[in-house]
C-alpha positions in Angstrom: 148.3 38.1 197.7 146.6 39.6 194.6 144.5 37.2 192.5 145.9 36.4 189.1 144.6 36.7 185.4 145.4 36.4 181.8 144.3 38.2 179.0 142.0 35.6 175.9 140.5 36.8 172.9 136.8 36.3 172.3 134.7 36.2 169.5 131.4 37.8 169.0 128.8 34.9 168.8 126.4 36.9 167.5 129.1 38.3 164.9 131.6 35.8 163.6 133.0 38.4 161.5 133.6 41.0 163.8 137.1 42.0 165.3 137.7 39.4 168.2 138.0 41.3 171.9 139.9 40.7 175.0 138.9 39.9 178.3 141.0 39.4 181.6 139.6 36.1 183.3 141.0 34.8 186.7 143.9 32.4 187.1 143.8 29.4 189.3 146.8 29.5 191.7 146.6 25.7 192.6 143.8 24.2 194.5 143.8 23.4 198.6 142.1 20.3 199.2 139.7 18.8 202.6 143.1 18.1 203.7 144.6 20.7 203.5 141.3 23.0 205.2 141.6 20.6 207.9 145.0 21.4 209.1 144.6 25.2 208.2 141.5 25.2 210.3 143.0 23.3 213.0 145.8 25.3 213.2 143.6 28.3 214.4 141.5 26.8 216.6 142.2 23.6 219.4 140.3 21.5 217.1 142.6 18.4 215.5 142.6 17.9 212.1 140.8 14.7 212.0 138.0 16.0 214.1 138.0 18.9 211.7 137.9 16.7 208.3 135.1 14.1 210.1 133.1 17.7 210.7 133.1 18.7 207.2 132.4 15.3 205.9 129.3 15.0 207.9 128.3 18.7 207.1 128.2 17.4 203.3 126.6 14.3 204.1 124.0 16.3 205.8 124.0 19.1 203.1 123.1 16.6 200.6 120.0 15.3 202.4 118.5 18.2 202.9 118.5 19.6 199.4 117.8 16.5 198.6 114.8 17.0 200.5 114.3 20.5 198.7 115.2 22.5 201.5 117.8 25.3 201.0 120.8 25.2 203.3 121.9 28.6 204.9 125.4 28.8 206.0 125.8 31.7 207.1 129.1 33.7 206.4 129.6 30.7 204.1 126.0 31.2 202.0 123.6 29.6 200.7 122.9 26.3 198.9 119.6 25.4 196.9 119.0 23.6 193.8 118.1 24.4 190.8 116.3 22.5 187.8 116.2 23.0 184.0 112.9 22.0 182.1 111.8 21.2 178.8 108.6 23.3 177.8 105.1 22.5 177.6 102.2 24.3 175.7 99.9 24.6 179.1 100.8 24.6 183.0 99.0 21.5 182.9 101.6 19.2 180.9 104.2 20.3 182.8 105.6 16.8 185.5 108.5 15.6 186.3 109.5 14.1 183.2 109.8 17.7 182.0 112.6 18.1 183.8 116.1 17.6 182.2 119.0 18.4 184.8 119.5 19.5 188.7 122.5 21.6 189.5 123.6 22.9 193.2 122.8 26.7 193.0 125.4 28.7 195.7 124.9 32.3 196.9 127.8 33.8 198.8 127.3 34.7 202.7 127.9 39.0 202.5 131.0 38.7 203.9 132.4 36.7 201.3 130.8 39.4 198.5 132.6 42.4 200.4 136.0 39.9 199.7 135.3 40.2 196.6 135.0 44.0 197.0 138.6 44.4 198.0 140.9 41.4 195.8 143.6 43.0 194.2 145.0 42.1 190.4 148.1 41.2 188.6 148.2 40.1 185.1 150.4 37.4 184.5 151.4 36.6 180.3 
């Protein structure tokens, strides 16, 4: 099924004045929940869904400690997690601490098979 997208007008940030242009950006088709994984994954393997859903709430349970550790997590075909921090600036390397730092956020790098997905998806513009 091809991945959907609409067509918005931007403007130019750096030029308020200039002619606005349009851009196709992707289209949610609905969202599948843990739920719903868990049965789709269970319905491919001899797993049962609730053995499935316990598995993938340990797996973030676990996920969380260890970046919480500062390690990165490698997933595989999945990807990669790691975190990522935003700072405030400091005249010298020496004034830089933690108080510096202003926000964390989960950084995620796709496994290469899901990048060569991304190589095939196919488009349709809906209004």
């Amino acid at each position: 099924m091809p991945v959907k997208f609409k067509v918005i007008q931007k403007k130019n940030p750096q030029d308020l004045a200039a002619t606005p242009k349009s851009y196709a950006i992707a289209v949610s088709d609905g969202t599948v929940d843990i739920d719903r994984l868990s049965v789709l994954v269970g319905d491919g393997s001899t797993v049962r869904q609730n053995d499935i859903y316990a598995v993938i709430i340990g797996l973030v349970n676990v996920i969380q400690g260890e970046l919480s550790e500062g390690r990165s997590v490698n997933l595989g075909k999945l990807g990669t997690f790691s975190i990522g921090i935003s700072s405030n600036p400091s005249d010298t390397p020496e004034e830089v601490g933690a108080s510096n730092i202003k926000s964390a956020k989960v950084n995620y790098r796709p496994g290469k098979e899901l990048k060569n997905m991304l190589k095939v998806l196919s488009y349709t513009k809906v209004s």
